[in-house]
Structure formats: C-alpha cells, structure tokens
C-alpha positions as CSV (number, residue, x, y, z in Angstrom):
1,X,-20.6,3.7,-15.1
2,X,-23.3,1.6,-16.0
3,X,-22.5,-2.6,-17.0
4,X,-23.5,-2.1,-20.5
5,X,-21.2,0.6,-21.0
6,X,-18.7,-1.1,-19.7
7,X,-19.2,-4.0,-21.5
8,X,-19.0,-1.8,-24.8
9,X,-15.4,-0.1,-23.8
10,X,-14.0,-3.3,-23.2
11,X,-14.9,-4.7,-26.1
12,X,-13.7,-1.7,-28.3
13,X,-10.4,-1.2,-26.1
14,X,-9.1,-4.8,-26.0
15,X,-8.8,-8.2,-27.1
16,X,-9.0,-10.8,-24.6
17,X,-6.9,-14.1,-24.9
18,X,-6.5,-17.3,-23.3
19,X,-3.0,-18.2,-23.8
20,X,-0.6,-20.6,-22.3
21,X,2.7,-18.5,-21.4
22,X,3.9,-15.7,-23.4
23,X,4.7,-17.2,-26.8
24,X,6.2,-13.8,-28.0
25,X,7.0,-12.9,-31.2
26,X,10.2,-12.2,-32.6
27,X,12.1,-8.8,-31.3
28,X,10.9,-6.6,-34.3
29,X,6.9,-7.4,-33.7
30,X,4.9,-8.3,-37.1
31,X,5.8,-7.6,-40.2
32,X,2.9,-5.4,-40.7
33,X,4.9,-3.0,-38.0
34,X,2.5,-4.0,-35.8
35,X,3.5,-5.1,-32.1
36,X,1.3,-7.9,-29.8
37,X,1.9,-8.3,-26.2
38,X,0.5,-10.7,-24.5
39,X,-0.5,-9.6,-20.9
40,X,-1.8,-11.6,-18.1
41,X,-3.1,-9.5,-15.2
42,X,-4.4,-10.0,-11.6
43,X,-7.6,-8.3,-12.3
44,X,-11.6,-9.1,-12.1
45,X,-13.4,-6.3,-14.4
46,X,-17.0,-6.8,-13.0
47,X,-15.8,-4.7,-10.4
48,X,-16.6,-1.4,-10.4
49,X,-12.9,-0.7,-8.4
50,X,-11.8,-0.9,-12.0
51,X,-14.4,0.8,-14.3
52,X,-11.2,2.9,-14.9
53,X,-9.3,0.4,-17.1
54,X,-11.4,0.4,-20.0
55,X,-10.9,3.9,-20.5
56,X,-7.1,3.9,-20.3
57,X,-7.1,1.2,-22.5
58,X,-9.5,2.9,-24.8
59,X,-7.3,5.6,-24.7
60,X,-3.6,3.9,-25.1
61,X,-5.7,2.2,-28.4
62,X,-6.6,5.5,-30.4
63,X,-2.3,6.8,-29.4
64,X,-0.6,3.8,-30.5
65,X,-2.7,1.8,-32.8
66,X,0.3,-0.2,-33.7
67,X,0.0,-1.7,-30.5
68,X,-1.9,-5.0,-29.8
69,X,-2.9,-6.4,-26.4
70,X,-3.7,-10.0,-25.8
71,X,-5.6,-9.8,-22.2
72,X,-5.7,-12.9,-20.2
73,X,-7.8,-11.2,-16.9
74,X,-7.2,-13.7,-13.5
75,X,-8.3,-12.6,-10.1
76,X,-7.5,-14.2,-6.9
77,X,-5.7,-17.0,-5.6
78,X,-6.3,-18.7,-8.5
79,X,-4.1,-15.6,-10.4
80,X,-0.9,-16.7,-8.5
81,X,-1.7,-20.8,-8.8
82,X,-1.3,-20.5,-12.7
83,X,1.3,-17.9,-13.0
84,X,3.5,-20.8,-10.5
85,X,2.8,-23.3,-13.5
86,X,4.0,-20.6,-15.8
87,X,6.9,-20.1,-14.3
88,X,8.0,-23.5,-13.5
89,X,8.3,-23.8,-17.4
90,X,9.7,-20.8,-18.1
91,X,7.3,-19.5,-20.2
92,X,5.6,-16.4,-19.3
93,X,3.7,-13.4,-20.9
94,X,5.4,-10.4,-22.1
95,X,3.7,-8.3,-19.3
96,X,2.3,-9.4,-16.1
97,X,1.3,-8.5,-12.5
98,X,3.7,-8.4,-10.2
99,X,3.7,-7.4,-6.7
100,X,7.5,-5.7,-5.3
101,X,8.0,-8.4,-2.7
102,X,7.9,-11.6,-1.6
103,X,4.1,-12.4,-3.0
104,X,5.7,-12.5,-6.7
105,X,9.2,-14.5,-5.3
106,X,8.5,-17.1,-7.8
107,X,9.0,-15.5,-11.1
108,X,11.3,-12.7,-9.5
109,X,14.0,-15.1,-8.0
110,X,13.9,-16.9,-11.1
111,X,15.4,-13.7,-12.9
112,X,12.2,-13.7,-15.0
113,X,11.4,-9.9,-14.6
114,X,13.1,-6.7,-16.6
115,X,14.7,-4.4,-14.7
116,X,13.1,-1.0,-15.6
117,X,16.4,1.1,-14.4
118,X,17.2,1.9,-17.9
119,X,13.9,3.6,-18.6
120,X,14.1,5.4,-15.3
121,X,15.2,8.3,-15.8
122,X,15.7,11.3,-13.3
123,X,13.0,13.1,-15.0
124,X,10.9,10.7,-15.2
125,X,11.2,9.7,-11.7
126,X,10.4,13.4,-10.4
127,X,7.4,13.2,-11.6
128,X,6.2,10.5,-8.7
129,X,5.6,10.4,-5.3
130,X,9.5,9.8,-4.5
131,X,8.5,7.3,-1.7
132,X,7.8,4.5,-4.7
133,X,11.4,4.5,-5.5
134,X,12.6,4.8,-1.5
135,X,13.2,1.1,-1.6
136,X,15.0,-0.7,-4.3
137,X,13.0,-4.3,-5.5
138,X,15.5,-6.5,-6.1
139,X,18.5,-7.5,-4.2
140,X,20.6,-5.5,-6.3
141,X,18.7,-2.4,-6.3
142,X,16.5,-3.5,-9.6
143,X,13.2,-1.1,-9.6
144,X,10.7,-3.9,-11.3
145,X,7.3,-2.1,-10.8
146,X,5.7,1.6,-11.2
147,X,3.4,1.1,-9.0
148,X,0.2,3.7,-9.5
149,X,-0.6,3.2,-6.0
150,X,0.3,3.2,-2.1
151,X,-1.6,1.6,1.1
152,X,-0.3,4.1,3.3
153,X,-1.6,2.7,6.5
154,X,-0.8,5.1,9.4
155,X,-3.3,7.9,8.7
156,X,-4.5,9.8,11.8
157,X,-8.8,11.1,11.1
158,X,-9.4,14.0,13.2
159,X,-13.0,15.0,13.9
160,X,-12.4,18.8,13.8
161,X,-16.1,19.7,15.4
162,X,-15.2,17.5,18.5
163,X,-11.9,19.1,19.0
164,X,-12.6,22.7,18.8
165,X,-15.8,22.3,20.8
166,X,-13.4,20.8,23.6
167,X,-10.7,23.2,23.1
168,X,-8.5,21.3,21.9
169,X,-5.6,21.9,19.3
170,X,-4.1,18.9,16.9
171,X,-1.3,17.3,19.3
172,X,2.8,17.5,17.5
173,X,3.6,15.1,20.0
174,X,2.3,11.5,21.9
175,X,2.6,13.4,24.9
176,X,0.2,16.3,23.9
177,X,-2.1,13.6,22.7
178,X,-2.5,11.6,25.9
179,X,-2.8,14.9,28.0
180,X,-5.9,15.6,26.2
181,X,-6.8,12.3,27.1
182,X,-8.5,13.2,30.8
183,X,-10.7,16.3,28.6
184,X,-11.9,14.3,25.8
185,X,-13.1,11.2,28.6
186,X,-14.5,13.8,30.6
187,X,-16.9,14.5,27.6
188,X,-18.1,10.8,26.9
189,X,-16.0,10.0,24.2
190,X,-13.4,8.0,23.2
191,X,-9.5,9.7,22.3
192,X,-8.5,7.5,19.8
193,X,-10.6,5.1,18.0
194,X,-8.6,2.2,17.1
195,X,-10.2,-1.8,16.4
196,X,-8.0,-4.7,16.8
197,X,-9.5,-7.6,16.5
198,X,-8.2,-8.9,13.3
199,X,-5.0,-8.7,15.0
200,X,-2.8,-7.4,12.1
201,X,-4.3,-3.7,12.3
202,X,-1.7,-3.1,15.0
203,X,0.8,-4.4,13.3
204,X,0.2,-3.2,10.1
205,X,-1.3,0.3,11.3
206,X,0.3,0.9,14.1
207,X,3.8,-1.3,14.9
208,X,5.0,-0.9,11.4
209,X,5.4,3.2,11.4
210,X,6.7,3.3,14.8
211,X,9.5,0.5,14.0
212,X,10.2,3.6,11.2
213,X,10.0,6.1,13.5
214,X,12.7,4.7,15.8
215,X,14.9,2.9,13.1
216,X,14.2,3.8,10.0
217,X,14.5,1.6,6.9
218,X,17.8,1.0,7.0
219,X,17.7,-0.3,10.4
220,X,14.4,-3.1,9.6
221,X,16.9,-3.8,6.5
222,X,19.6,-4.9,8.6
223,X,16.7,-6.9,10.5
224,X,15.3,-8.2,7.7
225,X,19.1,-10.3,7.5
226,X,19.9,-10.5,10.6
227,X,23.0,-7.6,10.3
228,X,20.5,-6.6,13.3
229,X,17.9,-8.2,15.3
230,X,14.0,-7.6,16.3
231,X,15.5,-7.6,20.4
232,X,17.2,-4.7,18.9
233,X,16.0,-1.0,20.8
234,X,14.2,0.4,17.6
235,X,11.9,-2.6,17.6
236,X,11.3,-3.0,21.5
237,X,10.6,0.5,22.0
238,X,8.3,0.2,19.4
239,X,6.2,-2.2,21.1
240,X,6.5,-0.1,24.3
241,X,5.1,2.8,22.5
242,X,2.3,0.8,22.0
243,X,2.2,-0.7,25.5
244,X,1.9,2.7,26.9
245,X,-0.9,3.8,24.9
246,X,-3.2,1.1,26.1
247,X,-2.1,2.1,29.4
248,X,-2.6,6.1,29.2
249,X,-6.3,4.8,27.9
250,X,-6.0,6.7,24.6
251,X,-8.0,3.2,23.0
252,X,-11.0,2.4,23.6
253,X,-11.9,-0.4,26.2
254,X,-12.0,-3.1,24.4
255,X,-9.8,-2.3,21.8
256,X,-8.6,-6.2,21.1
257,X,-12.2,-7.0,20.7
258,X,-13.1,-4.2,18.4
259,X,-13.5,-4.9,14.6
260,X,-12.1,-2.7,12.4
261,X,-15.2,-1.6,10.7
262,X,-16.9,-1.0,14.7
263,X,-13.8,1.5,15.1
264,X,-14.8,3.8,12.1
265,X,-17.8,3.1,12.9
266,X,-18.0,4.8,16.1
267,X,-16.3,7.8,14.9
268,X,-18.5,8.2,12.2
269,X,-21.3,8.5,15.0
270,X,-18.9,11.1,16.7
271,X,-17.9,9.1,19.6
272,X,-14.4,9.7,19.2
273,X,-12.2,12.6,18.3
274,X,-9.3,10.7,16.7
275,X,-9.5,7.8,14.7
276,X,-6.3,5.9,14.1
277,X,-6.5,3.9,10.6
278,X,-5.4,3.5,7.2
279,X,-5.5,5.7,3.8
280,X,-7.7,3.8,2.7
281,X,-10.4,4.6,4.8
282,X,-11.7,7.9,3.2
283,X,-14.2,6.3,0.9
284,X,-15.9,4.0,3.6
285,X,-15.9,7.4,5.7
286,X,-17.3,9.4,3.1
287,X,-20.1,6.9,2.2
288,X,-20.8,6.7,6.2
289,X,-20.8,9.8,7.2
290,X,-23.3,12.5,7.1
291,X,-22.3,15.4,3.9
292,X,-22.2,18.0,7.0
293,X,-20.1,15.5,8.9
294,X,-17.6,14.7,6.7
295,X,-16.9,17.7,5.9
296,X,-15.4,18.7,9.0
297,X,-12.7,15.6,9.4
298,X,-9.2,16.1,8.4
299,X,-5.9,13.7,8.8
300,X,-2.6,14.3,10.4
301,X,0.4,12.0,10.7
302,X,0.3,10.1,13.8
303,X,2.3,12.7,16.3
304,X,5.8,12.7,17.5
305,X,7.3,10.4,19.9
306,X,10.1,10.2,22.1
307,X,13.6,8.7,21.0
308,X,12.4,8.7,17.2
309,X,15.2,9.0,14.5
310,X,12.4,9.6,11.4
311,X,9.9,12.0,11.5
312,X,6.4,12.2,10.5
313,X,7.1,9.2,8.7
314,X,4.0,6.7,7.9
315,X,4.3,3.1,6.5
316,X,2.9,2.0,3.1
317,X,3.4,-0.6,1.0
318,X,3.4,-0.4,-3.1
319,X,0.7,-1.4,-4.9
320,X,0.8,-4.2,-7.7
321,X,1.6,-3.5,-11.2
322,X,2.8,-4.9,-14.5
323,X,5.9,-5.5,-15.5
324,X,8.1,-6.8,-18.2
325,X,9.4,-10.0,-19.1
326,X,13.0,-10.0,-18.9
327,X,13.5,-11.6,-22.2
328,X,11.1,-8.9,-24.3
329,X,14.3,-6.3,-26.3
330,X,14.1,-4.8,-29.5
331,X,10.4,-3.4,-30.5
332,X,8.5,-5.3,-28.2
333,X,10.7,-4.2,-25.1
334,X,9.9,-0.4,-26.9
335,X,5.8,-1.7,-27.7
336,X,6.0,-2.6,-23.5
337,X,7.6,0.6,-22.3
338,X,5.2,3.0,-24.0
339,X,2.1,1.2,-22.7
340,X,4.0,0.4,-19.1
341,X,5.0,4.6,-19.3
342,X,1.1,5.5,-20.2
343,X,-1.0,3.9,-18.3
344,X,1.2,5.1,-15.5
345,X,1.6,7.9,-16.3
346,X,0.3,11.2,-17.0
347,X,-3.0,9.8,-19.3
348,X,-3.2,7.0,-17.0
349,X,-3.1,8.9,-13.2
350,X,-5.5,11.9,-15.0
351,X,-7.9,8.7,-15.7
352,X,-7.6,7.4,-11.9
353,X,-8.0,11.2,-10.2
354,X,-11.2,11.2,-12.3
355,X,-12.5,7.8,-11.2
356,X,-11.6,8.4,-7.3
357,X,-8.5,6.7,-6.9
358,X,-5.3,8.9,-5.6
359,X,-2.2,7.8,-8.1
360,X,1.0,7.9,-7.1
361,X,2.4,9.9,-10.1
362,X,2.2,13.8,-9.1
363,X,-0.9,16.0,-10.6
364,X,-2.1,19.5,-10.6
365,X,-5.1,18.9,-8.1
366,X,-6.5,22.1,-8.9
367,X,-7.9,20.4,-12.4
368,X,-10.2,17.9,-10.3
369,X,-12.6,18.1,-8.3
370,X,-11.6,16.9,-5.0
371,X,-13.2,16.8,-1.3
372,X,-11.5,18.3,1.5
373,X,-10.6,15.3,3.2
374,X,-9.1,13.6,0.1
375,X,-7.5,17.3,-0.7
376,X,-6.0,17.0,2.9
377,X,-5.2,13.3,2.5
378,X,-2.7,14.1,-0.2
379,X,-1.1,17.0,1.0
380,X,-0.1,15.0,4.4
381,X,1.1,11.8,2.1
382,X,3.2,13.6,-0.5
383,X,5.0,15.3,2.4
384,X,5.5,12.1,4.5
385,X,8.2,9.4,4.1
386,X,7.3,6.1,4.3
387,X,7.9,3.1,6.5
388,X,7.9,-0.4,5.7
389,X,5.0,-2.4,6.8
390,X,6.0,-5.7,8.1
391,X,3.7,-8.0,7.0
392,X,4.5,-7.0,3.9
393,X,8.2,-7.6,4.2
394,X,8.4,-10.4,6.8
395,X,7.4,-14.0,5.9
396,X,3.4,-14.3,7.2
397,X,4.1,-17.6,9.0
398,X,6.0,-15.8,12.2
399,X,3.9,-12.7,11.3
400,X,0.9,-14.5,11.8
401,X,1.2,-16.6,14.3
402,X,4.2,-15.2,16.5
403,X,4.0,-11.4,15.8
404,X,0.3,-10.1,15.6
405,X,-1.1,-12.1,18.3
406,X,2.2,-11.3,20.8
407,X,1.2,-7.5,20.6
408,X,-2.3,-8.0,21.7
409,X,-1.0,-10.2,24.3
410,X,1.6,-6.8,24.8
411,X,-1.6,-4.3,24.5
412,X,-3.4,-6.8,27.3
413,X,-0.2,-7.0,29.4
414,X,-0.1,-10.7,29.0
415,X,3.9,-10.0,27.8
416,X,6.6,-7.5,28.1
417,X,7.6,-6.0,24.4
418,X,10.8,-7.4,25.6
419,X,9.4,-11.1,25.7
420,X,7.5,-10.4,22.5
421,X,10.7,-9.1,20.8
422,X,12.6,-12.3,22.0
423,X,9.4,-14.4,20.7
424,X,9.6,-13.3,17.2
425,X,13.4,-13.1,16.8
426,X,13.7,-16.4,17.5
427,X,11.2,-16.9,15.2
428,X,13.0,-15.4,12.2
429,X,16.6,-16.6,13.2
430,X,15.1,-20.1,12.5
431,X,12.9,-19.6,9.8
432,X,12.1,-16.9,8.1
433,X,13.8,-17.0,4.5
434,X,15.3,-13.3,4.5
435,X,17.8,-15.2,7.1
436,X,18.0,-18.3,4.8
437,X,19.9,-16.3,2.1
C-alpha cells in the first residue's frame, strides 16, 4: 500500500489524541449515545508491518459509528517509559497495550487491567487457536489479552529437494535425525542449520520446547516458584539434549559463531537440508529464496526425543494486545468489548490473512490465497501444543547473563548441563521475582 493511501485511511478511520491518562467519561458514554475511548497503543504506523490497521479501523468505523477512538500511537521504549508515569498516578486510558507477562507487570500488579473471563465464552473461545488460552494471565487464572498473534519459535524448515535427492525421509525421532547425519555430510552439506551467536536463539528456539517436551507446563510452573527447581531432570535433560546434538555434529561447525541471519542464509543457498528456526522466518525465506526454491521447503515439528512427557509440542509466546481498563463498566466496558471482539476477530483476522500476517483466531484458508509453506506452516501450528519460552517467563537479568551464555558454554563443552542447571538455579532462588512472591 502506497504512503499516501495510507495517509488517507488513517485519516478517515481515526482520530488521533495526545492525552494525559484516560480521563473517561461517565459509564453511559455521551449523551448523544455516542461512546469515546481513549486508546493508547504500542504502535509506529510508518511501518508497513501495520498497513493493516487502517483498514480494520476503517472498517470497525462504518459497523459502529457510535463509537469514537481517541488514538495516542507510542512505539518503543519510550511506549513503556510513559505508560510507568501513567500508572504511577493511576490514571490510564480506557484501552491499552499490554503484553501477558512480566513486560506489562506495572499496570497488571497494580490490578489496573479487566479481566476479560466474563466475555469469554466457550464459543467464543473455539473459535482460536486453543494454545492462546493454554496459560492463564494472571495469578488467579485472569485471561487479560486476545492476543491475534503467536511467536511460535521451534519451527523445523525442511529443504524437500535435498532430502529426496539423498534418499532421505522426514525423521519422527532425534535418533532418525542424527543417523542421517553421516549421509547428508557425505554430500557437502550441513544437517541442521542452526546460528547461535546472539546467544538467546538456543534458548529461545531450542531449550525452551525441549524443557516442554520433558516437563511440560506444569512442571516450568512449579519452577517458575520454586514448588520445583531448574536442577530438576526435565530441565537437565534438556540441556543434555542439546549437548548431544553438538556432539552427533547435527550443527554446523561453528554454530556459536554463526548469526542468525548467516544460518538461513545458508539454507537458502541449499547448504543444508534442515534449518532449525522460528515461525517467523517464512517471510525472510520467501523474500530470499528463489520462486522455484521456495517452493519445495516445508516445516515439521522438531522430532521426538527420548524420555519426553509432551509431544510435538513447540514453544511460543503471545503476542501483545489491547486490553481494558479495569475500571471502564456500563456502555463504555460494552463500546470496549465490541471493538476488543472485532478487531480480533472474525473482520479483524480476515484483514490480517489478507495483509500476510497468520492470526490466531481459526479461518477457512481455502478463501485466501496462501503459499505452500505458509499453508504447511499452519497446519503443523494449529496441531501443536505449545511450550513456554523462557525468556519470556523468567526475569532477563539471570536469563541473560547466567542462562544463555551457560548453554553455549554447554554446546562448547566448557560445562556439564548439570553445572549450568546448578548456575541458574542458584540464580533464581536468590533473585528472580517469581521466587520473591
């Protein structure tokens, strides 16, 4: 979509505002029947990741005219630094980003956030991926967000071409993967194509599903308050999982000096036949690859492995969305739902699908026109459950600086996953404010 359209749907969809806190009006709206939220939202509309959002708007205006936005658009750092101020005074808009975690702690533990159970109804709830509501968001099992998105970041790219042309079927199990290990060196190439040099891609790729795998949720819950501990099997076996495919040279050489974008890289030149990596990854592919290319990669979940609890799980986290302030009732708590329940729902996921973006709620793919990769990507997802990833569970201080580096130091051999393990429970015992509760 071109700027100046752009420029002409937002100005014909929404009304932006510079406001100071929410400064509602009374329960009942105006007394023209009219409702105005005011919405603050982590957003920055030059770019084109959200040329979708003047549409929906567009479209929520010409359903419910009665309904009035006030925008307030904040991107960044500089998003969360005013929203603190905001919240310090207890004055907030009626509808906000908010992240399900930690990263929004300072309006949720303040109680400052409705609790969108009573909207939620069984129906309703069928109608999404089921893995959004997996977790509850509050420490009472309050559901805060509908979150249109997931990073699901254990995604396993196959190049197809390589593998028939070596004979090779997709592997159900670890084991079946590093036997084809000796074939696919044999050839040139690399098994699995995996970059680690950022230092959280094996955590956040990799670590996070297989904690799932061998404990599940409920386990890394108990963790999370120390009703268990990271020295724990689930969490150590974890590691050695990852341990043992350094060793059965399934990574490339180098793999703790290889940038992420290096990694796809290479399998994009067809150096590799797997390519471990994130959901995310399909566009970057797509625009990389050749049309011929591209059209012969497919995903699978990463394969079985021994001693797991959970299978084919992956590990995602939800994506931000808005939510309500917990003080809105009446027709503004009404005004919030129906713009909360359509840009989220149906109208608003058929206007993502069309501008490339996967939602969360469940369409009929059929009416869309959809690569085979992407058309792949979602069948594996909707039949996955999903993991927690850590980092974004876990305070980032012992992440950071205890966690990421100790499993490259794992991968190098530098530690045991025992030592690690030891490492970073100590580090969360002491510090980490799930244990502080």
């Amino acid at each position: 979509m071109k700027k100046t359209l752009l420029g002409i749907l937002i100005g014909a969809a929404i009304t932006t505002a510079v406001f100071a806190g929410g400064k509602s009006q009374n329960a009942a709206g105006n007394a023209d029947g009219t409702v105005t939220l005011s919405v603050y939202m982590q957003m920055d509309l030059a770019s084109p990741q959200y040329e979708y959002w003047p549409v929906t708007l567009d479209a929520f205006a010409k359903k419910y005219p009665n309904i009035k936005l006030n925008f307030e658009y904040v991107s960044g750092e500089q998003f969360h630094d005013k929203f603190q101020a905001m919240a310090a005074t207890g004055d907030i808009p009626d509808l906000f980003t908010c992240y399900a975690g930690a990263r929004s702690s300072y309006i949720l533990n303040r109680g400052m956030v409705k609790d969108l159970r009573p909207y939620l109804t069984d129906a309703f709830k069928a109608n999404y991926n089921p893995a959004i509501w997996a977790s509850p968001q509050g420490p009472n099992g309050e559901i805060y967000i509908i979150s249109p998105n997931m990073a699901v970041c254990t995604v396993i790219y196959v190049n197809e071409k390589l593998q028939k042309e070596l004979g090779l079927s997709a592997p159900q199990t670890l084991d079946e993967m590093i036997a084809q290990v000796p074939a696919i060196r044999a050839a040139g190439l690399t098994p699995l194509m995996f970059g680690n040099k950022g230092q959280w891609q094996a955590q956040s790729l990799l670590l996070s599903m297989l904690v799932d795998r061998m404990g599940g949720t409920s386990w890394f819950d108990k963790a999370m308050t120390g009703a268990a501990q990271f020295t724990d099997a689930p969490f150590v076996d974890a590691l050695s999982v990852i341990k043992r495919m350094v060793d059965t040279q399934l990574f490339p050489p180098g793999v703790n000096q290889l940038e992420g974008p290096e990694a796809w890289g290479a399998f994009v030149q067809g150096k590799a036949v797997y390519l471990l990596d994130a959901g995310w990854r399909i566009s970057a592919l797509k625009g990389a690859a050749s049309p011929e290319d591209y059209a012969q990669y497919g995903v699978m979940a990463f394969p079985a492995v021994s001693g797991e609890i959970v299978k084919g799980s992956s590990a995602a986290t939800l994506g931000e969305a808005l939510a309500m302030n917990a003080k809105l009732s009446g027709a503004k708590a009404d005004a919030a739902w129906k713009f909360l329940s359509f840009i989220y729902g149906q109208e608003g996921a058929d206007t993502l699908m069309k501008y490339g973006s996967v939602p969360t709620f469940k369409l009929d793919y059929s009416k869309y026109s959809i690569d085979s990769l992407n058309k792949a990507y979602i069948t594996l997802i909707n039949a996955q459950s999903m993991g927690y990833v850590i980092d974004a569970k876990m305070d980032g201080e012992g992440v950071n600086g205890v966690l990421n580096p100790g499993i490259q130091a794992v991968m190098m051999g530098d530690k045991t996953p025992a030592q690690l393990a030891s490492e970073y429970e100590t580090w969360v015992a002491a510090n980490d404010s799930h244990r502080k509760k």
